[in-house]
Every structure is written in C-alpha cells, then in structure tokens.
C-alpha positions as CSV (number, residue, x, y, z in Angstrom):
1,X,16.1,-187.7,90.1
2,X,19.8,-186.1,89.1
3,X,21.7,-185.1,92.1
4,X,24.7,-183.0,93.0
5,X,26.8,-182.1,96.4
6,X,28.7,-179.2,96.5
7,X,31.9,-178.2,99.1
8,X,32.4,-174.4,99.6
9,X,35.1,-173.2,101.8
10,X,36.6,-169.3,102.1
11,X,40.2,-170.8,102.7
12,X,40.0,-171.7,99.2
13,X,39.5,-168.5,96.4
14,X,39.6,-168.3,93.0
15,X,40.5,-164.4,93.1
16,X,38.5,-161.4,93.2
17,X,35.2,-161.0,91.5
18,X,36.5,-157.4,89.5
19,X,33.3,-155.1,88.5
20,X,34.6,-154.8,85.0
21,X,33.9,-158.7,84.6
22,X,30.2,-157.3,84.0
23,X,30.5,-155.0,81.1
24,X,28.7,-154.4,78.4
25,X,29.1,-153.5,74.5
26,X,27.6,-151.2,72.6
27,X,28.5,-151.4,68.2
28,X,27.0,-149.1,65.5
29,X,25.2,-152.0,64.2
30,X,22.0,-152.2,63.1
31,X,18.8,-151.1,65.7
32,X,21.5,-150.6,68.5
33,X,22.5,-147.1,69.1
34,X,19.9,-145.4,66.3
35,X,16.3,-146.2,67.6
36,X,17.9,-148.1,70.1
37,X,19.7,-145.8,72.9
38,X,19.2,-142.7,70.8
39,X,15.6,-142.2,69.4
40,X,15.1,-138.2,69.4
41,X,11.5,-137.3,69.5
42,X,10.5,-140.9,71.7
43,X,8.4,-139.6,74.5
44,X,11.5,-141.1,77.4
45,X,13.7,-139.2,75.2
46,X,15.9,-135.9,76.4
47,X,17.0,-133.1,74.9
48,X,20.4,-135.4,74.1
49,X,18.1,-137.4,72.0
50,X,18.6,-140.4,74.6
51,X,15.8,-142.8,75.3
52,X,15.1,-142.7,79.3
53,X,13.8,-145.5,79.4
54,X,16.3,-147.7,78.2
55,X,18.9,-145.5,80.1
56,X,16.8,-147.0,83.4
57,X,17.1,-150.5,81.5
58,X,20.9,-150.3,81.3
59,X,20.9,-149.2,85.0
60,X,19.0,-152.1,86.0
61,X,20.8,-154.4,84.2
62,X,23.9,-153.4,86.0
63,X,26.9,-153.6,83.4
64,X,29.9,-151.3,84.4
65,X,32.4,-150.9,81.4
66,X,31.3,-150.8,78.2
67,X,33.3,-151.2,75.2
68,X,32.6,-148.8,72.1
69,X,32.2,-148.5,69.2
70,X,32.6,-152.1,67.3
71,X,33.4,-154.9,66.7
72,X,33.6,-155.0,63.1
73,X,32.3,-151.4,62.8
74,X,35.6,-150.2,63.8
75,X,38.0,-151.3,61.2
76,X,36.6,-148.8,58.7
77,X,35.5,-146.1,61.3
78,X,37.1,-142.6,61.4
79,X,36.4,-141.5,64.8
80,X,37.0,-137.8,63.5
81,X,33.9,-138.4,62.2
82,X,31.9,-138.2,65.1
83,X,33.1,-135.4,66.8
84,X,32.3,-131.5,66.3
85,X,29.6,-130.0,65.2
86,X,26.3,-132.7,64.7
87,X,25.2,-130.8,62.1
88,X,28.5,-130.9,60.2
89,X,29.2,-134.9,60.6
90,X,29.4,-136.8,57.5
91,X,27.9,-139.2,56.8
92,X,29.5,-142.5,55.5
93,X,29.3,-146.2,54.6
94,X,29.4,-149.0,57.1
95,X,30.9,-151.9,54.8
96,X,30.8,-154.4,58.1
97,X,27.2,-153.9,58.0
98,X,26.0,-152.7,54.7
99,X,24.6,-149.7,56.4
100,X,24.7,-145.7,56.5
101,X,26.4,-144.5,59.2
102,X,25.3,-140.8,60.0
103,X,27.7,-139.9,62.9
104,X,24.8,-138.7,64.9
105,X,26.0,-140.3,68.2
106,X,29.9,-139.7,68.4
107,X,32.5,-140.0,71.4
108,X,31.2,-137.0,73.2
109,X,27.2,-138.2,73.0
110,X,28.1,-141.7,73.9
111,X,30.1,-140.1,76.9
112,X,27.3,-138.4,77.8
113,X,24.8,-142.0,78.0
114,X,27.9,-143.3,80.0
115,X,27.2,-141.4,82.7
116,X,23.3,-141.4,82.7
117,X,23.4,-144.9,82.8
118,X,26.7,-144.9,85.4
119,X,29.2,-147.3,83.3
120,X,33.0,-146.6,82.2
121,X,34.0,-146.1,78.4
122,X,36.0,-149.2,76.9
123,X,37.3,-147.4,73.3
124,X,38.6,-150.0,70.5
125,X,40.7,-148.1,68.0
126,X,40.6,-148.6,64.3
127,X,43.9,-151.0,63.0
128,X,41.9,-152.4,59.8
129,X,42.1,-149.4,57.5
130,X,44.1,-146.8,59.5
131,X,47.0,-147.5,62.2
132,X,49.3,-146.1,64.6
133,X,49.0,-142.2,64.1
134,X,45.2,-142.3,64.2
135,X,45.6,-144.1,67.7
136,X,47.5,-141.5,68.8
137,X,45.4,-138.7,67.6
138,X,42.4,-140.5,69.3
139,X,44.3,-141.1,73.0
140,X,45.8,-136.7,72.4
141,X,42.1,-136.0,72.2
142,X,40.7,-138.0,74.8
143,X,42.8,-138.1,77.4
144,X,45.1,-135.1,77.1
145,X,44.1,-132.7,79.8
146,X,45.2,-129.5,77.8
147,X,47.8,-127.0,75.4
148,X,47.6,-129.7,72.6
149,X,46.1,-129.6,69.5
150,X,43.5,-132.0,69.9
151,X,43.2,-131.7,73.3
152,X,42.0,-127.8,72.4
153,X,39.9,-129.5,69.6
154,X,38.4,-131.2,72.8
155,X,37.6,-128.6,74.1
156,X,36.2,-126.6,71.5
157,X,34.0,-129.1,71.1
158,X,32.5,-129.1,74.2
159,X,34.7,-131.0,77.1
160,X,37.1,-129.4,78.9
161,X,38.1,-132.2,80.8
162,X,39.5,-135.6,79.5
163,X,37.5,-138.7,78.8
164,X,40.6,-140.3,81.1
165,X,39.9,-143.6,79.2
166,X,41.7,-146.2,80.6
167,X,41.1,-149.5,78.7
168,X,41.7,-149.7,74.5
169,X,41.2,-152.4,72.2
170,X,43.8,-152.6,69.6
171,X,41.6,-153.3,66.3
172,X,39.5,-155.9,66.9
173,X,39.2,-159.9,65.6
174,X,41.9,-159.0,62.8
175,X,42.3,-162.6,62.1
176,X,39.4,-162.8,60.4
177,X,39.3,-162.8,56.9
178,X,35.6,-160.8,57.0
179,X,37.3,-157.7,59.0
180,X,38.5,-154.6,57.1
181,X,42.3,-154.5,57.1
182,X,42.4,-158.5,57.8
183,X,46.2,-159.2,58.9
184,X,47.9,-162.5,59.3
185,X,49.5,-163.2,62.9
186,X,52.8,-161.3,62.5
187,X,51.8,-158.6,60.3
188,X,48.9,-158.0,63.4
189,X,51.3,-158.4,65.9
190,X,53.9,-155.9,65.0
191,X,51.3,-153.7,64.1
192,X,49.6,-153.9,67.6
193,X,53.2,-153.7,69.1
194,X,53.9,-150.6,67.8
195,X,50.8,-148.8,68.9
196,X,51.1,-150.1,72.2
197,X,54.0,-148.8,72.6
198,X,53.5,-145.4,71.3
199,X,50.2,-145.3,73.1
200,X,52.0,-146.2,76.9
201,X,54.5,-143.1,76.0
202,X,51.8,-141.0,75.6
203,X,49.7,-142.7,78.7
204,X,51.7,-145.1,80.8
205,X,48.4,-146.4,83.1
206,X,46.3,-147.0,80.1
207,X,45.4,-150.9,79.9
208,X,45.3,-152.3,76.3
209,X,43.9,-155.2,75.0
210,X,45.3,-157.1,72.0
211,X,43.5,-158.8,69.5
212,X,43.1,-162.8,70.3
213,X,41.4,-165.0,68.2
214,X,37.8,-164.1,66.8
215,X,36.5,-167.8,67.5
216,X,37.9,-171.1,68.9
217,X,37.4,-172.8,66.2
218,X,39.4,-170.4,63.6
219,X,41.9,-172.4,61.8
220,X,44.8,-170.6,63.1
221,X,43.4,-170.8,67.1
222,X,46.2,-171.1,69.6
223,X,49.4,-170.4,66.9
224,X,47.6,-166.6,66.7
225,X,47.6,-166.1,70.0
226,X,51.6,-167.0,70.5
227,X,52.7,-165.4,67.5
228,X,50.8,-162.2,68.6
229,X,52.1,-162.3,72.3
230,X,55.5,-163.2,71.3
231,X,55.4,-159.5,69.3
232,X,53.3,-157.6,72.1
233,X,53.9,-159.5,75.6
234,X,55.7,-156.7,77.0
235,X,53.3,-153.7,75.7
236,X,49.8,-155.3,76.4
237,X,48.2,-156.2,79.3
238,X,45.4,-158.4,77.9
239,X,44.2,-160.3,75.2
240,X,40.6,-161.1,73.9
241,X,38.4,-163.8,73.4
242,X,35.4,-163.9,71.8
243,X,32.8,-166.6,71.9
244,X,29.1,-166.8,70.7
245,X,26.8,-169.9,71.0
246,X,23.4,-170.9,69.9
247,X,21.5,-174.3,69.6
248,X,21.8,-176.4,66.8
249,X,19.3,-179.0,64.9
250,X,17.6,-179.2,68.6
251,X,20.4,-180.6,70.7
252,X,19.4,-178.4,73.5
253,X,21.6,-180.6,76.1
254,X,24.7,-179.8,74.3
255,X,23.0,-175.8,73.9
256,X,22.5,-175.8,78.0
257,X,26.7,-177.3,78.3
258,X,27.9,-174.2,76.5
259,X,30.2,-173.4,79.6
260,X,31.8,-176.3,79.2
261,X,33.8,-174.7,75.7
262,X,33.9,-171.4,77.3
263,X,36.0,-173.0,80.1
264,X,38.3,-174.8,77.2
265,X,38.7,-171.7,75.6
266,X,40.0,-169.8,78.3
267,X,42.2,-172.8,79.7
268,X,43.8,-173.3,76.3
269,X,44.1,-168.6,75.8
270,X,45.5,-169.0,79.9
271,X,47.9,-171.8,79.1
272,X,49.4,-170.1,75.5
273,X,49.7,-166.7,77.2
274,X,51.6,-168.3,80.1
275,X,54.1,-170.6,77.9
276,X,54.6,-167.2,75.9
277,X,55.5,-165.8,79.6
278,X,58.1,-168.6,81.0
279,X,60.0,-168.1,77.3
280,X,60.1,-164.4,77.9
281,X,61.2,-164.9,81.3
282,X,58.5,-162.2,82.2
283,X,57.5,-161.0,85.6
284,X,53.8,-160.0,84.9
285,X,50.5,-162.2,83.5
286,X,48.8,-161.5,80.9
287,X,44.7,-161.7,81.5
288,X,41.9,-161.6,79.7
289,X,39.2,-159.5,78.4
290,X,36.8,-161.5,77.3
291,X,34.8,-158.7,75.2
292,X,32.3,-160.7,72.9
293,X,30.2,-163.5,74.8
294,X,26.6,-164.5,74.3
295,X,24.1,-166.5,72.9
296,X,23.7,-165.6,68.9
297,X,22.2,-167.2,66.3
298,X,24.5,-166.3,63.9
299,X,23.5,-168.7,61.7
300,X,20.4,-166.7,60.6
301,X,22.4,-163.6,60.2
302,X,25.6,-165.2,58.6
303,X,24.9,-163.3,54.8
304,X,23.7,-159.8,56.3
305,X,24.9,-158.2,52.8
306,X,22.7,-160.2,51.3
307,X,19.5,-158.6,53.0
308,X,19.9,-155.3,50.9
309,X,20.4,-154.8,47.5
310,X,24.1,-153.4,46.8
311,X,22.6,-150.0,46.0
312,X,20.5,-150.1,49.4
313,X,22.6,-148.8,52.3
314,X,19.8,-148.2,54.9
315,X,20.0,-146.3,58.1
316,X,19.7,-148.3,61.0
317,X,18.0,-151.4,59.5
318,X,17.0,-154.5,61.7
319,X,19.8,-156.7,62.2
320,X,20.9,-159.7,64.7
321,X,17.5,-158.5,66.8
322,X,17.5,-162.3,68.2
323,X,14.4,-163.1,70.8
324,X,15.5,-164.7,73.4
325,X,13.5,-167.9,75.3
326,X,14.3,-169.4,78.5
327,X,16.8,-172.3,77.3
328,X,18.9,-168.9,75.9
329,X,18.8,-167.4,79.4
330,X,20.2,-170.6,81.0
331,X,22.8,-170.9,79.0
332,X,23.3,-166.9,79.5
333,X,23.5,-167.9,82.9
334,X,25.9,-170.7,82.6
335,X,28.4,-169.0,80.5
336,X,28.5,-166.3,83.8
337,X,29.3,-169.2,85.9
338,X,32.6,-170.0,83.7
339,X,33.6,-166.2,84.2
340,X,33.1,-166.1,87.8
341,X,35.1,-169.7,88.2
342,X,38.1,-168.0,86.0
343,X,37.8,-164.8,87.9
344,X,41.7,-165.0,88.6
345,X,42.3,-164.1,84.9
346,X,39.0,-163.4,83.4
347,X,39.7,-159.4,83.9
348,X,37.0,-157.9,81.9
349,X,34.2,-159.6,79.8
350,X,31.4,-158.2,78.1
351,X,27.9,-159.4,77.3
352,X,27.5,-158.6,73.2
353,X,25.4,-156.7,73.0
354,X,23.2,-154.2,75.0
355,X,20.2,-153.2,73.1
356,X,18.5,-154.7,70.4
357,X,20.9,-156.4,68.4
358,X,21.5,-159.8,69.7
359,X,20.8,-157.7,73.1
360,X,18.9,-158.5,76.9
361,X,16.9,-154.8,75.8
362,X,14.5,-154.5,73.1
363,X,12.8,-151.5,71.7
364,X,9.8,-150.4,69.5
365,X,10.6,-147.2,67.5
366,X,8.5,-144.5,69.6
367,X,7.1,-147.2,71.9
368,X,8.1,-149.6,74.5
369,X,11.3,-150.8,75.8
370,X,11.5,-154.1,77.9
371,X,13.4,-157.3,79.3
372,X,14.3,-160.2,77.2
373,X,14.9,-163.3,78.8
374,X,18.8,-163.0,78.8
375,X,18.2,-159.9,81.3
376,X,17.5,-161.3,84.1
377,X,20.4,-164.1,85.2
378,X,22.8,-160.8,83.7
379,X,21.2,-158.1,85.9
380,X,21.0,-161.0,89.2
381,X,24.5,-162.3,89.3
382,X,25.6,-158.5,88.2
383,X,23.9,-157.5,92.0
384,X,24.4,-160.5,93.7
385,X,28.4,-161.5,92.8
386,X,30.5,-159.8,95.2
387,X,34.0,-159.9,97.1
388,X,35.6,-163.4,96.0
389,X,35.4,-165.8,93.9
390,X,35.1,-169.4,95.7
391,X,36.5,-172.5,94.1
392,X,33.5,-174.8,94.2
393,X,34.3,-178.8,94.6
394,X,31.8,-180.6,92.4
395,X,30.4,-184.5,92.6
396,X,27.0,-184.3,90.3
397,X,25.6,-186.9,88.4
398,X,26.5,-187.1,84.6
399,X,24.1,-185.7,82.2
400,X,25.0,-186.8,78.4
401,X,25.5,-184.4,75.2
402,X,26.4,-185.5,71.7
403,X,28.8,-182.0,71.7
404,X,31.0,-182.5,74.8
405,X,30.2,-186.2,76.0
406,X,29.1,-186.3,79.6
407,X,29.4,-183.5,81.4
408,X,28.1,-182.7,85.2
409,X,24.5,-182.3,85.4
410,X,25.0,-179.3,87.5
411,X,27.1,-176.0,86.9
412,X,28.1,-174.1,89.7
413,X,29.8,-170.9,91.2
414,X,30.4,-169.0,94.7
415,X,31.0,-165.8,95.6
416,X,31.3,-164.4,99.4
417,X,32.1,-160.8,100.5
418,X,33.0,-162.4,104.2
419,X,29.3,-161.2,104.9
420,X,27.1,-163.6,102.8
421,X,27.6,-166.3,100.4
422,X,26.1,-165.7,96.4
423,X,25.5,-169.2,95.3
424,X,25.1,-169.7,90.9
425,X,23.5,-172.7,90.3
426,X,22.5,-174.0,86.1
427,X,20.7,-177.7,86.1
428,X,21.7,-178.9,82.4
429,X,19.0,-181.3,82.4
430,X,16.8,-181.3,80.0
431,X,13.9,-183.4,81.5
432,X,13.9,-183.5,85.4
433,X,14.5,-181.7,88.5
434,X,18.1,-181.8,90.1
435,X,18.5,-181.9,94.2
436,X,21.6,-180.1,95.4
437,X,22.8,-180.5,98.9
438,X,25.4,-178.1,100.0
439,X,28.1,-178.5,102.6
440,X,28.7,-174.7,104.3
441,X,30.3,-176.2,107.7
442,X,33.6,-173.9,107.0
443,X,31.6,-170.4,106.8
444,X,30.3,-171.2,111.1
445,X,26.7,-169.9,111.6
446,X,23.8,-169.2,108.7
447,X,20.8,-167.5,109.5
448,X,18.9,-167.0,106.1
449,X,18.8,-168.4,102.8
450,X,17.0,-166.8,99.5
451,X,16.7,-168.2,95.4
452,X,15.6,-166.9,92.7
453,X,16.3,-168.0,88.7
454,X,14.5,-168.7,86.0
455,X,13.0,-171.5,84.7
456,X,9.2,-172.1,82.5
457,X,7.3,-175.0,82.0
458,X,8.0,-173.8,78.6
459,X,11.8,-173.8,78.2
460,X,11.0,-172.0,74.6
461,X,9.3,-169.4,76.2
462,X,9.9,-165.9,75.2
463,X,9.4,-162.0,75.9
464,X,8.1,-160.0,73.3
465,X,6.5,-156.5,72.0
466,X,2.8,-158.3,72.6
467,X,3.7,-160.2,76.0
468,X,6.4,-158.1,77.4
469,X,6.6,-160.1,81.0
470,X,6.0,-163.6,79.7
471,X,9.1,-164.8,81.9
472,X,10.5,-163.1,85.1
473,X,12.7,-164.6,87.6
474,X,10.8,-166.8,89.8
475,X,10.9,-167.7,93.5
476,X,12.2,-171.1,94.3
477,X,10.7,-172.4,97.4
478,X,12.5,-175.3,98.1
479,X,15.7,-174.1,99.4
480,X,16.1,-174.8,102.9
481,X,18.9,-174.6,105.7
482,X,19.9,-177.7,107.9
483,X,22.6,-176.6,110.5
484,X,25.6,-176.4,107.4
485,X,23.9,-177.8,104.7
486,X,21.5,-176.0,102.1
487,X,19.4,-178.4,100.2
488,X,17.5,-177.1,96.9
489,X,15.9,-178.7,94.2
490,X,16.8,-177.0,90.5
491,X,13.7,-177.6,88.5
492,X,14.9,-178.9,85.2
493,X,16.7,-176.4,82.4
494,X,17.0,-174.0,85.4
495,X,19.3,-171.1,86.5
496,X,19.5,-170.2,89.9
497,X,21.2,-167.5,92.6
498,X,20.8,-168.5,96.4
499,X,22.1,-166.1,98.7
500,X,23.1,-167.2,102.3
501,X,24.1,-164.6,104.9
C-alpha cells in the first residue's frame, strides 16, 4: 500500500486564505443564465424571474465573487444593452457562441441574484470591439454615486445607489486569435494601460485585472505576460490565468495530477510578473486572479459553430453542459489544493462555471436542479478553508504518469484559523488505498478529528436528471488521533477534508 507523512506547523504560513479565492463565474453562454439562473414561469421562480432553487444551490456551494458577464461573450457585448427598460432591450448576436442574445438579464438583474445568493460582482469590460470610453461609461454608471449623466441614467433605471464594484477585468484572453478584437502583446498592452489608467482617475480603489495568457500552452506563454506587464505594471494590480483540464485517451493518472501544471503555471505567471518588478524597480506585487479553472472537455465542444447552421442563432441552446463523474471531482479537488498552497499570490480564482455549462449545478427547464459531482469538494473546502494557509512538508511515495513523470502519490493542503486545523487531502492513485500519518506535535493538544471526501467504487460515477444523488460525500472512518499524529487511510482516486480542532 502507497504511503505518505505529512509535517504541519503554524510557525510556518503560506499567507492568508482570502474569501475571493472561492469565486465563481457566471457567462451568457449557452443554458447558463437563460433556463439556468433565470427561468420565469419555473415553479422556484420569483417575480425577478430567478429560479429559487438554484439561488439555494449557489448559496450552498459557497462561492463569494463572481465574475460577469464573459469570457468570450464580452468582447462583442454592449453593456448598454442590458440596462433600461426589459421590454426595450435589443436583442443581438452572440458571435463567441453562435447564439441570440436577448438582454433579458442585464447589470441591474444580475445585481439583484448577487445578493439573493450573497456573492460580490466581478465586471470584465469589453476591449475586443469597443475600448477605453465605453469603460469609462460603464465604471460613471456603476459606481458614480450621483449628478452625472450616467449615474442619473442609474438611477432612472432603478438604483439609486452605486453597484461600488471593485474588481474589473480588462477584456479578457485577448491573445487568442478566436476572441473578437484579438490583439498581439503590445497592441493589448497599451490598450489595457490606458484604461487602467483612466479607470483609477475616475476610481482610485478599484482593483483591475489584466489580461494574461488564455492557456499555458499558447505559443506566445510567458513573452505575453512581460510584454503586457512591462506596458501596465504600474496601473494593474493583477493578471489572469486561465486553465481547463480534462482526461485524455484514458490516462486517468495523468487526469488525477492535474495540479501538478496548475502549480507550473502559476510558478512560471509568479516568476515573469516578479522579473517584470525588479526591472521596474517597483515597490508593490503583482497577484493573481486566477478567473477560469476547471475540469472541461473542451474537446467535445472545440467547433460549437458548427452545431447550428449559419442561419440558426438559437436562444439559449445546450452548450459545454459536461456531466461530471467522480475522477472529475478529484481532480476538482486537487486543483483547490494548488490554490490554497499559492494562497500568498493566488488573490482571486474562480471555478468556470456555475450552472449548467461546464458547471457543479445542473437544471431541467421547469424541473429539477441538483449537485454534480464537482459540487461537493467546491462547496467543502469553500466552508472548511479558513484563517491561513499552512505550508505542508511532503514525503509520499511516487505514483507514475505518462504526462508529468512521477509525481507524489498524495496531494495536500492546510489551513488553521488558530482554532482548528482544515486538512485537503487527493490520493492520485489509481488502484489502491493510500495511508497518511500526520505529524501535529507543533499545534499542542487535539481533541477531535472529522473526514469527509468523495470517492466510488466507480470512479466514472456520475449525477444525473434520473439519479440525482448517485454520489455524495462520504464518511471516512478511518481517521484516527494518536497523541500528535492523525493516521488516515485515502481509499484510492480519493478527495478528502479532515478537520482537527
């Protein structure tokens, strides 16, 4: 049997565990906010038109900011468009999705969900077809508190008060050559420069968020990220990454090791970011917002415009509505583990997406809304990380993948509030159980210990319409306190939370 021994000790943090490192993302893509969120007419629904119970869903699952609205939605998206009367909206083409766009949900209904389900707004503002001034008009309208035109547009509208948004995403993966307004490195980078700038004169506390590479493995990785820092170091205070990951041909051991890029990826966005720094000769860090991670299949979904004929722009069609299995929510919870163990520049992140595309919710059109797989080690280590994140030294047996090599059978990460200790735990292997032993000697006396995860017998098991509670997280008995040491055994293709207090 694969083992592993873990050190934890409070002298030594990573940084704090910031709420915003749980957000969430919300596009107008597909099932997600038509029939999705908003389904007027569903018996849960209001008189917003907002399904109750996926509002309860979102609560549950715990995610605090949540960015809106795209992704590649917004490069061609005229947020005027969705404010003022619903009645008088327009309705448009979505060329990132081949879709029809009816502007039924806008800034002001998608405010209003924000606070049923108790999460901040994230806003990403349109550089693909329209720029600076368009920004600017945006920030005057929602944050402005009053005696400006679009401030009293605000108002007329229905809000007296400001939005008070306080994170913006400058345009968003403009390095690809699929996004509306595609820009090479400098073009972007003067481009996001000079709305940054004119956006802090208007707002000087709002945090912004520049555009980083779409992928890791995009040809210009690393060079985009200097070139576009060297341009907006001063202006910015973040810059994205965005990572997606699915299993390939079977190779579920390199599938389960997914962290393992994750943690290249930010080491190599940290390391650029900083050389950019020590050549400015700058005081502050840039961090990161990691605002697209999950497990996608992309590679069903890779020629969307070719699921409608190019006469057929449908409203709210079925797209990227992946089911999820266990071996997805392992990996879910793995790639949570890499955020929590960068937690000292890893500012924001956000799970892509909320509800049925490529989402932990699913729902049937004037039925049922319920838990995919990927909800649950979300929703756990959304509760159960808290205060600081603990460096964790690792000896584990090595477990082989043809992707990465050999990497650590076990993944691992800590949290403690000074009051208990949140322990995240992922067993990579594919065939066996893993024993962990856990040396605790530097947090004095532990009275109780508690685990929970999810695992199957079944690691292709899923939820679905017809078997809605197929998996839930399960208890695991075997973890056990001996004076300073936990021991627990991980069944295998496992994730797991222990709390200690």
């Amino acid at each position: 049997m694969p083992r592993a021994h873990l050190t934890l000790d409070p002298a030594f943090p990573i940084g704090p565990v910031r709420r915003r490192l749980f957000g969430g993302f919300v596009e107008h893509l597909g099932r997600h906010v038509y029939d999705g969120i908003h389904e007027p007419g569903h018996p849960t629904a209001g008189p917003d038109g907002f399904r109750r119970d996926v509002v309860e869903l979102v609560r549950e699952l715990g995610v605090s900011t949540i960015r809106y609205p795209g992704g590649n939605f917004v490069s061609g998206y005229n947020w005027e468009d969705g404010v003022g009367p619903v009645e008088q909206r327009p309705r448009r083409l979505d060329l990132a999705w081949h879709s029809t766009e009816t502007n039924q949900v806008g800034l002001h209904e998608f405010q209003d969900w924000l606070d049923l389900v108790g999460s901040d707004l994230m806003l990403a503002v349109n550089l693909g077809t329209r720029g600076m001034p368009e920004a600017l008009e945006l920030l005057e309208y929602a944050n402005t508190t009053s005696g400006t035109a679009r401030s009293e547009q605000r108002a007329t509208n229905g809000r007296q008060d400001p939005f008070g948004v306080e994170m913006w995403c400058l345009g968003n993966e403009m390095d690809g050559a699929w996004q509306l307004g595609h820009r090479d490195a400098t073009d972007y980078g003067k481009l996001a420069a000079m709305t940054a700038r004119a956006m802090k004169q208007l707002d000087r506390n709002l945090k912004l968020v520049v555009c980083g590479s779409s992928n890791r493995d995009m040809p210009t990785f690393g060079a985009w990220e200097r070139i576009v820092l060297e341009h907006t170091y001063d202006d910015v205070d973040l810059i994205s990454c965005h990572a997606y990951y699915e299993e390939h041909d079977g190779d579920l051991a390199s599938f389960l090791a997914s962290g393992t890029d994750m943690d290249a990826f930010i080491d190599s966005v940290v390391a650029t970011a900083d050389h950019v720094r020590a050549v400015k000769r700058a005081e502050k860090r840039i961090e990161i917002s990691f605002d697209e991670w999950n497990v996608w299949y992309h590679s069903k979904w890779a020629t969307v415009e070719k699921e409608f004929a190019p006469d057929d722009w449908p409203v709210a069609p079925r797209l990227l509505e992946d089911v999820y299995s266990v071996a997805d929510a392992v990996t879910v919870g793995g790639l949570l583990i890499s955020l929590l163990n960068h937690a000292d520049r890893v500012a924001s992140a956000s799970l892509a997406q909320l509800v049925n595309v490529i989402g932990p919710i699913m729902t049937e059109p004037g039925g049922d809304a319920w838990r995919q797989t990927t909800f649950y080690p979300f929703s756990l280590t959304s509760r159960a990380a808290q205060g600081t994140a603990l460096r964790v030294a690792l000896d584990a047996d090595a477990t082989p993948t043809a992707r990465f090599g050999e990497v650590p059978v076990v993944s691992a990460a800590a949290t403690t509030d000074g009051d208990g200790i949140s322990l995240f735990l992922q067993n990579r292997d594919t065939a066996s159980p893993t024993t962990v032993t856990v040396d605790l000697s530097a947090f004095g006396r532990l009275s109780t210990v508690t685990a929970s995860g999810i695992w199957d017998e079944d690691p292709y098991a899923v939820n679905d319409l017809a078997n809605q509670n197929r998996v839930t997280p399960r208890t695991n008995e075997t973890a056990a306190l001996s004076g300073s040491t936990l021991t627990i055994e991980l069944p295998a293709v496992s994730w797991t939370v222990v709390t200690i207090s």
